[in-house]
C-alpha positions in Angstrom: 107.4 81.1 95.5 103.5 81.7 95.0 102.3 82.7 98.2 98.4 83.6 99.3 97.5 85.8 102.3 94.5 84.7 104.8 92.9 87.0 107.0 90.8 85.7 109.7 87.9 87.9 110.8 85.5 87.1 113.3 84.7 90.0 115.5 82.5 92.8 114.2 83.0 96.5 115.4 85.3 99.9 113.6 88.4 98.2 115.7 88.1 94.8 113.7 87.7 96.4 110.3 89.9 98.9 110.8 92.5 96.0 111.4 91.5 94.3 108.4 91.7 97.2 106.3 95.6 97.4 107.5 96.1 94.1 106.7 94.1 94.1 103.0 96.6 97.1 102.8 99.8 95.3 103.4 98.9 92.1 101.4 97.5 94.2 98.1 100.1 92.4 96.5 99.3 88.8 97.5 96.0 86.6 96.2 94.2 87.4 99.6 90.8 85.9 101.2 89.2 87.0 104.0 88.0 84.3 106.1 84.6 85.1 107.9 82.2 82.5 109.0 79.3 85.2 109.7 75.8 84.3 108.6 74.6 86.0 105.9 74.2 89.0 105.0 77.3 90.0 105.5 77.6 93.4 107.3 77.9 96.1 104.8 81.3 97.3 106.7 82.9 94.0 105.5 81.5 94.3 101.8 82.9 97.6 101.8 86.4 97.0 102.7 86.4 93.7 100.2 85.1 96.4 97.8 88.0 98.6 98.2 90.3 96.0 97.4 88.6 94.1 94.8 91.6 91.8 94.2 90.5 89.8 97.9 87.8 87.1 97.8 85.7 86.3 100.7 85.2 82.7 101.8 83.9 80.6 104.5 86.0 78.0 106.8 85.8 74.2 105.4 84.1 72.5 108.4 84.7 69.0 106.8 88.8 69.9 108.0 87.4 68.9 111.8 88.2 65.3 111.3 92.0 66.4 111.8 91.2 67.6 114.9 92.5 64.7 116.9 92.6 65.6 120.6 91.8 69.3 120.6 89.2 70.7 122.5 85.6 70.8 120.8 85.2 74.3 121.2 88.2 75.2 119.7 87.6 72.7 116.1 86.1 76.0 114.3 89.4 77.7 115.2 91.5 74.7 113.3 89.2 74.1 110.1 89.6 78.5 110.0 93.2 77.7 109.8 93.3 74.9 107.8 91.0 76.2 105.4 94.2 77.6 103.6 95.7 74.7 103.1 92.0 73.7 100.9 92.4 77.1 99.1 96.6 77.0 98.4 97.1 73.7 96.1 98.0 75.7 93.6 100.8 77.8 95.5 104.0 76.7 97.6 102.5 78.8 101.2 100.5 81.0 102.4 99.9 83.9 105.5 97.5 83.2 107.9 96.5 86.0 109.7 94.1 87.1 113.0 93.0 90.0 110.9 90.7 91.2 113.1 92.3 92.2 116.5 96.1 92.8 115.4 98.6 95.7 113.4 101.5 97.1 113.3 101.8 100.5 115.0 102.7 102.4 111.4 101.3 103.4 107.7 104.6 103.1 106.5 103.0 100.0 104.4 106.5 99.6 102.2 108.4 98.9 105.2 106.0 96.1 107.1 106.0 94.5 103.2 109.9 94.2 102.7 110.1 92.8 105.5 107.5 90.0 105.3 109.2 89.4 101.9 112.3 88.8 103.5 110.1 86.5 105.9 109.6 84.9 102.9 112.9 84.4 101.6 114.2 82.8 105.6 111.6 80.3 105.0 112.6 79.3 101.4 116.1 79.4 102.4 115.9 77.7 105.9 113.3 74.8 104.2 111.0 75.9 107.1 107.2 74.6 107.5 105.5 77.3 109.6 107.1 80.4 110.5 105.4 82.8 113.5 105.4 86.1 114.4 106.5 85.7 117.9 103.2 86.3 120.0 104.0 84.0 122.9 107.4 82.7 123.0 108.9 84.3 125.7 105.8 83.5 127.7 105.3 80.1 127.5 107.1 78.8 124.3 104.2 78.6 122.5 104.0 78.5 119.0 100.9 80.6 117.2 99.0 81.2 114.2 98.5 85.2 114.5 101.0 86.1 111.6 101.9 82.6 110.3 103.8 81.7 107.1 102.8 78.0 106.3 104.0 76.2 103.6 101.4 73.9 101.7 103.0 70.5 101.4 104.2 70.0 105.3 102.7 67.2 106.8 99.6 69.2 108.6 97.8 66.0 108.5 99.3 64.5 111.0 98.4 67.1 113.6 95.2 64.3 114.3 98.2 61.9 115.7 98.3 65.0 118.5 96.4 63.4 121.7 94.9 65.5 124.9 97.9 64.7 127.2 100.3 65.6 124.6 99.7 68.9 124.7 98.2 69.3 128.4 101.5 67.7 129.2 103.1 70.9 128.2 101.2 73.2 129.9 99.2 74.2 126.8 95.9 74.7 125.2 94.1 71.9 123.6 94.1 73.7 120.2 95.8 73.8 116.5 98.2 76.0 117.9 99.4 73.5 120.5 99.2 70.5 118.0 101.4 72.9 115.8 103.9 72.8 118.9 103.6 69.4 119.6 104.5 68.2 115.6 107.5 71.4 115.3 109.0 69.4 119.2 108.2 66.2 117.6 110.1 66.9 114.3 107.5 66.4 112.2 107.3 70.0 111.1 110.1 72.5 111.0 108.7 75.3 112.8 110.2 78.5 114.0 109.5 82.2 115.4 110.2 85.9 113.8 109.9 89.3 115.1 110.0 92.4 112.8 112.8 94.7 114.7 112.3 98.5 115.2 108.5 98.1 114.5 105.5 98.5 117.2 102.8 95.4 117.1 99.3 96.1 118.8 97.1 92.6 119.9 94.3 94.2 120.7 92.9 91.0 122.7 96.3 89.7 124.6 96.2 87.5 127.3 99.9 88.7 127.8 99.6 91.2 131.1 103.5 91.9 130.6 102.5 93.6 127.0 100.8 97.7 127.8 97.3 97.5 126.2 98.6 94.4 124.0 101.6 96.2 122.6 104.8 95.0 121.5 108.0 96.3 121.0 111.2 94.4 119.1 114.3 96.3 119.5 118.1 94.5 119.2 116.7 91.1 119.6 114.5 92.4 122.7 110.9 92.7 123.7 110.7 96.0 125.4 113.3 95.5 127.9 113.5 91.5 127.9 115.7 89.3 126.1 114.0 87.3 123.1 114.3 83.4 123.1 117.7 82.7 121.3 116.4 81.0 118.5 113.8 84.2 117.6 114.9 85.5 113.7 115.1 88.7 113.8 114.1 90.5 111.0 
């Protein structure tokens, strides 16, 4: 499979680069953009981390990807056209990683490790003919599915997340926003989505709205997070 990586970025600050240097790190390997929608000039910070990896392009989000939005919220149609804009950028590979670049790592340098497993990632999806697969985030909070670390495979039927209405997802409890619509379609059938943790590895979220999670960090052990029991259906890897 040809797959691209997609790292979001739109904070500014050491923390956020810092993040995206671990991530331009980890996906050396992969065709990688970074995704800003700054106004130019870019900060010299950015330039120099794209320049350190010379392999990664910088791009912009494709606003015109709003009219998919459907029912989600106004405010949160930059959020979807950011993540949709891989879809735009992929036609010439099977999937791509789309990740929150910007507020997120894993707790190591140990870079070899994080990429075999994200290459067996990889390999689940293939072999499980998945459409999105997540890096469990919110699941054993409210079942939510979430683009943080998400493998997305380019010919699903994202289209059809503008068939997703306000009630559907307000029905459930949930956000009016890509993620949800992502939800509603993998409950629907639609899409075949499902949830990964990477086991005996430490994951930071620098900006969680998880209060269970010590200053945003995670911990996947034996199929748990810290001392609770992941959801059943959770691949752990």
């Amino acid at each position: 499979m040809k797959i691209k990586a997609f790292l979001k970025i739109n904070r500014t600050g050491a923390s956020a680069i810092s993040c995206l240097r671990h991530w331009l790190e980890i996906f050396r390997y992969h065709e990688t953009y970074i995704l800003c929608d700054w106004p130019q000039p870019l900060p010299e910070e950015l330039i120099s981390a794209q320049r350190d990896y010379p392999a990664s392009r910088i791009i912009a989000s494709d606003r015109s990807l709003t009219e998919y939005c459907g029912g989600l919220k106004g405010a949160k149609h930059g959020m979807a056209s950011a993540n949709l804009t891989g879809f735009q950028h992929s036609r010439d590979a099977d999937a791509f990683w789309m990740i929150d670049a910007d507020d997120t790592q894993f707790l190591t340098y140990d870079f070899d490790v994080i990429r075999k497993k994200i290459s067996r990632a990889e390999e689940i999806m293939r072999e499980r003919s998945l459409d999105a697969f997540s890096l469990d985030f919110y699941r054993n909070l409210n079942d939510g599915w979430t683009f943080g670390m998400a493998l997305i495979r380019v010919d699903c039927a994202w289209q059809r997340m503008r068939e997703i209405q306000r009630e559907d997802m307000e029905s459930l409890g949930l956000a009016r926003d890509i993620e949800s619509a992502f939800h509603v379609l993998g409950q629907r059938g639609i899409l075949r989505i499902a949830n990964f943790v990477f086991d005996g590895l430490a994951f930071q979220h620098l900006y969680n709205n998880y209060p269970a999670m010590p200053h945003g960090i995670y911990s996947w052990h034996r199929g748990r997070l810290w001392d609770q029991p992941l959801k059943s259906d959770v691949i752990v890897i």
